[in-house]
C-alpha positions as CSV (number, residue, x, y, z in Angstrom):
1,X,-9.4,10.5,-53.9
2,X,-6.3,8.6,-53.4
3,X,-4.6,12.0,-51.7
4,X,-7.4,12.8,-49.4
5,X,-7.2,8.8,-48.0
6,X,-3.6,9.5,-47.6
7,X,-4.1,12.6,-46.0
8,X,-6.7,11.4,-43.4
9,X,-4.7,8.1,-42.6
10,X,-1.6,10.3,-41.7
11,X,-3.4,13.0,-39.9
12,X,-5.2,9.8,-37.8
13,X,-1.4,8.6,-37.7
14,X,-0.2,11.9,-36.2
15,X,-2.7,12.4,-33.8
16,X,-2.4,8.7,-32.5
17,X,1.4,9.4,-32.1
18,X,1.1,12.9,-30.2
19,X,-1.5,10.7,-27.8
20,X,-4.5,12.7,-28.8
21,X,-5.9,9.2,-29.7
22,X,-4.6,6.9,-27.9
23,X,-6.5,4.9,-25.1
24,X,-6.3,7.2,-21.7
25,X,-4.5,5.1,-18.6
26,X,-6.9,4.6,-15.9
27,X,-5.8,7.3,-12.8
28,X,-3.8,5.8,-9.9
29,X,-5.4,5.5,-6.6
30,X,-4.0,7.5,-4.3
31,X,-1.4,6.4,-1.9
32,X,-1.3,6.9,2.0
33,X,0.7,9.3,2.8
34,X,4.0,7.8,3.8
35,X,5.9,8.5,7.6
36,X,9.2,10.0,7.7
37,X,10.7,6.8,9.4
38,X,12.9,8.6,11.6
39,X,10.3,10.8,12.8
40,X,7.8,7.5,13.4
41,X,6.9,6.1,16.7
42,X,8.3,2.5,16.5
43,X,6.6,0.0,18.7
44,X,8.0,-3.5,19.4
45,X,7.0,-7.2,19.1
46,X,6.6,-8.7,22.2
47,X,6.7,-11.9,20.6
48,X,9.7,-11.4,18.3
49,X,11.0,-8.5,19.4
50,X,10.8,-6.7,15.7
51,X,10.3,-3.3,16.1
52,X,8.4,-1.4,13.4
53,X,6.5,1.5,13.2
54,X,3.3,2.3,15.2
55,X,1.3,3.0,11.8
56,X,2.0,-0.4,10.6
57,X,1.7,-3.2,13.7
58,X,-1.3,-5.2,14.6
59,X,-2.6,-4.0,17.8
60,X,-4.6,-6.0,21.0
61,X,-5.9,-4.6,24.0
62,X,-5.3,-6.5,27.0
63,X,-5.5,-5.9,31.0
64,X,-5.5,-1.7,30.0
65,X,-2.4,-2.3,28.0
66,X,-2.2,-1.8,24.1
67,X,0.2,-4.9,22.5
68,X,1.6,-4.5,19.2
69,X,2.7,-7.3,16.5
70,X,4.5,-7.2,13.6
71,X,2.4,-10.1,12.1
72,X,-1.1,-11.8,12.6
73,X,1.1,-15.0,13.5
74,X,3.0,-13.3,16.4
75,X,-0.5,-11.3,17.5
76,X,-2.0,-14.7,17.6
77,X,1.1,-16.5,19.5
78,X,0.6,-13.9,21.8
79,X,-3.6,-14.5,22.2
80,X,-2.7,-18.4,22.9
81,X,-0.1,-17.6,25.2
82,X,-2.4,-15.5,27.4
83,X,-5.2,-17.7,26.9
84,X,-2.9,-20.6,28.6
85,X,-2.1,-19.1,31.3
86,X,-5.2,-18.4,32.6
């Protein structure tokens, strides 16, 4: 009796440490794609003059032009600003 309790706790054991029991990791989500930075279109900050690329800046339509920002605090500099002025 003693042999078989051994033999199934190191059989369990074995199993456990080849990863047929152990707990299965959740799947990663799946990342975007990522742009070949010297192939991307970079756009610039009007406010800070930062240039990044197209994929990742804010955007705002204004007057039939397209704006882009590097940050929801330089898109919304830029909002006041034209809202100042008239």
């Amino acid at each position: 009796m003693g042999r078989l309790l051994l033999w199934i706790l190191g059989t369990c054991f074995l199993l456990w440490w080849v990863g047929a029991l152990r707990p299965r990791r959740a799947p990663s989500r799946p990342q975007a794609p990522r742009t070949d930075p010297d192939t991307a279109k970079m756009v610039r900050d009007r406010i800070c003059n930062t240039f990044l690329p197209e994929a990742r800046a804010l955007m705002t339509q204004r007057d039939g032009e397209t704006h882009f920002f590097c940050s929801p605090a330089c898109q919304t500099d830029f909002l006041e600003a034209r809202r100042d002025q008239g």
